[in-house]
N, C-alpha and C positions, 0 to 999 in steps of 0.2 A: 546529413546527420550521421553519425558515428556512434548508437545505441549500439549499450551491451546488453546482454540480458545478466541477471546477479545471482539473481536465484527464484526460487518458489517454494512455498511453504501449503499445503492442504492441513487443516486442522476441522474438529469438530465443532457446531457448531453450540458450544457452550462457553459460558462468561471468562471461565479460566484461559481459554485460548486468544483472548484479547493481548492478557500480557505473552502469551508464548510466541504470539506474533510478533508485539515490538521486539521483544529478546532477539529474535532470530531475525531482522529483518536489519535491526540492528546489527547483529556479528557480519550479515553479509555487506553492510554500508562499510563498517570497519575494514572485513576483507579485501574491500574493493578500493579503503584506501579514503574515503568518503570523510571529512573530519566535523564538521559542520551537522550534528545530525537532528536535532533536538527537534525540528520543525517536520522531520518524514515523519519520526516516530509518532510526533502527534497525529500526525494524519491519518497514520495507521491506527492507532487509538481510536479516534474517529469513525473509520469509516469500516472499520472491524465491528465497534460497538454497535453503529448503525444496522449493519448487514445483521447482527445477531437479535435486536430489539424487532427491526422491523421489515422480516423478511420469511422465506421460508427456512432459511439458516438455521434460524433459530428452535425451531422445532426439533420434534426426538428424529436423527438420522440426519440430520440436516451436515453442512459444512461452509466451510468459507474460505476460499485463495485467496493467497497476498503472493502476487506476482511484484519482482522491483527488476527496474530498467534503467542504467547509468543512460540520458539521455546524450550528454556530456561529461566531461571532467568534472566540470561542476554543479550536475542537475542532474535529478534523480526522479524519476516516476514512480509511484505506488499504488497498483491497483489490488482494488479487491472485487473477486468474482462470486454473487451472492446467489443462494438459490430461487429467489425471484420473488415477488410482491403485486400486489395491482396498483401499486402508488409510484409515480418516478420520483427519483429522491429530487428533492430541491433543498435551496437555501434559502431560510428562514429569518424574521428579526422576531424573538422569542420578549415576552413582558420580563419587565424587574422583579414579579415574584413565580417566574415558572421554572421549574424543575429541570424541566429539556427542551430539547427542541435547537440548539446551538451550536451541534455539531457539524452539521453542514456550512451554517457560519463563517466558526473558525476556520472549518477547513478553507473555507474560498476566501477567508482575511490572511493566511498564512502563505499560502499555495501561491505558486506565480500564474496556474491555471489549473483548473478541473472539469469535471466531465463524466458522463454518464454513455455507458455503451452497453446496445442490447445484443445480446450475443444469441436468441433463441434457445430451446427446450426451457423457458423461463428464465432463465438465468441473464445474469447483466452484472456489467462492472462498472464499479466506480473508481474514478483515476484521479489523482492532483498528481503535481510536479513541485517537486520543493528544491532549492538552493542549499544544498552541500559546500559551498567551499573547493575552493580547489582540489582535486584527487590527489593523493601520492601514490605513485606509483609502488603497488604490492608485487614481488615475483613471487612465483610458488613454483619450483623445480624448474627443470630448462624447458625455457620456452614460454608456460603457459602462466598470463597475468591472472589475477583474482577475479572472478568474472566472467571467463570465459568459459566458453562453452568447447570442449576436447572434441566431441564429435562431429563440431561440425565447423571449427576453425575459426571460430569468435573468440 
């Protein structure tokens, strides 16, 4: 495998920062060249909302990372790193007249894979990998692709 890392976002953990996550997770899909995005961003919708409903995230002081990972040209990984819960997320078949509960769902009907990682100090992340489309290759200055990481030669 040939992962890049794209970037990382820390936000608070309040409702508003749902969209500020697609936005920016979004620019860095675009930066990296990513054409295909419509399915990360969901994810990220997802599994943002998730972490903020029902976790400690969502509490006063709380927060919530959205880490992305070019897996390849054409796959992309989206986690998000929540402040922690006593329930492991799963996925759910929710009734025809419930309000929620179908986020986990979609995520794993869209996603080519997902997954739950317990990171310790309570904290845990939730991953899918979505299908981007092939990358076009973005330069930014000599040398260093969209992406990449300067200090340490990714």
């Amino acid at each position: 495998m040939n992962e890049r890392f794209l970037g990382e976002v820390v936000l608070p953990g309040v409702a508003h920062s749902v969209a500020v996550a697609r936005h920016c997770v979004g620019e860095m899909l675009a930066a990296a060249g990513h054409r295909d995005v419509e399915n990360a961003l969901l994810i990220v919708s997802e599994l943002a909302t998730n972490a903020l409903v029902h976790t400690a995230s969502g509490l006063h002081g709380g927060v919530v990372t959205v880490e992305v990972i070019a897996v390849d040209a054409e796959i992309v990984r989206v986690e998000v790193t929540d402040d922690g819960a006593n329930t492991v997320p799963h996925s759910r078949v929710s009734g025809n007249d419930d309000c929620h509960g179908r986020g986990l769902w979609l995520v794993k009907q869209i996603s080519l894979t997902w997954g739950v990682r317990l990171l310790g100090a309570g904290q845990r992340a939730v991953w899918a990998e979505a299908f981007t489309g092939a990358a076009v290759s973005v330069f930014f200055g000599e040398g260093m692709v969209a992406g990449s990481r300067p200090e340490d030669g990714r």
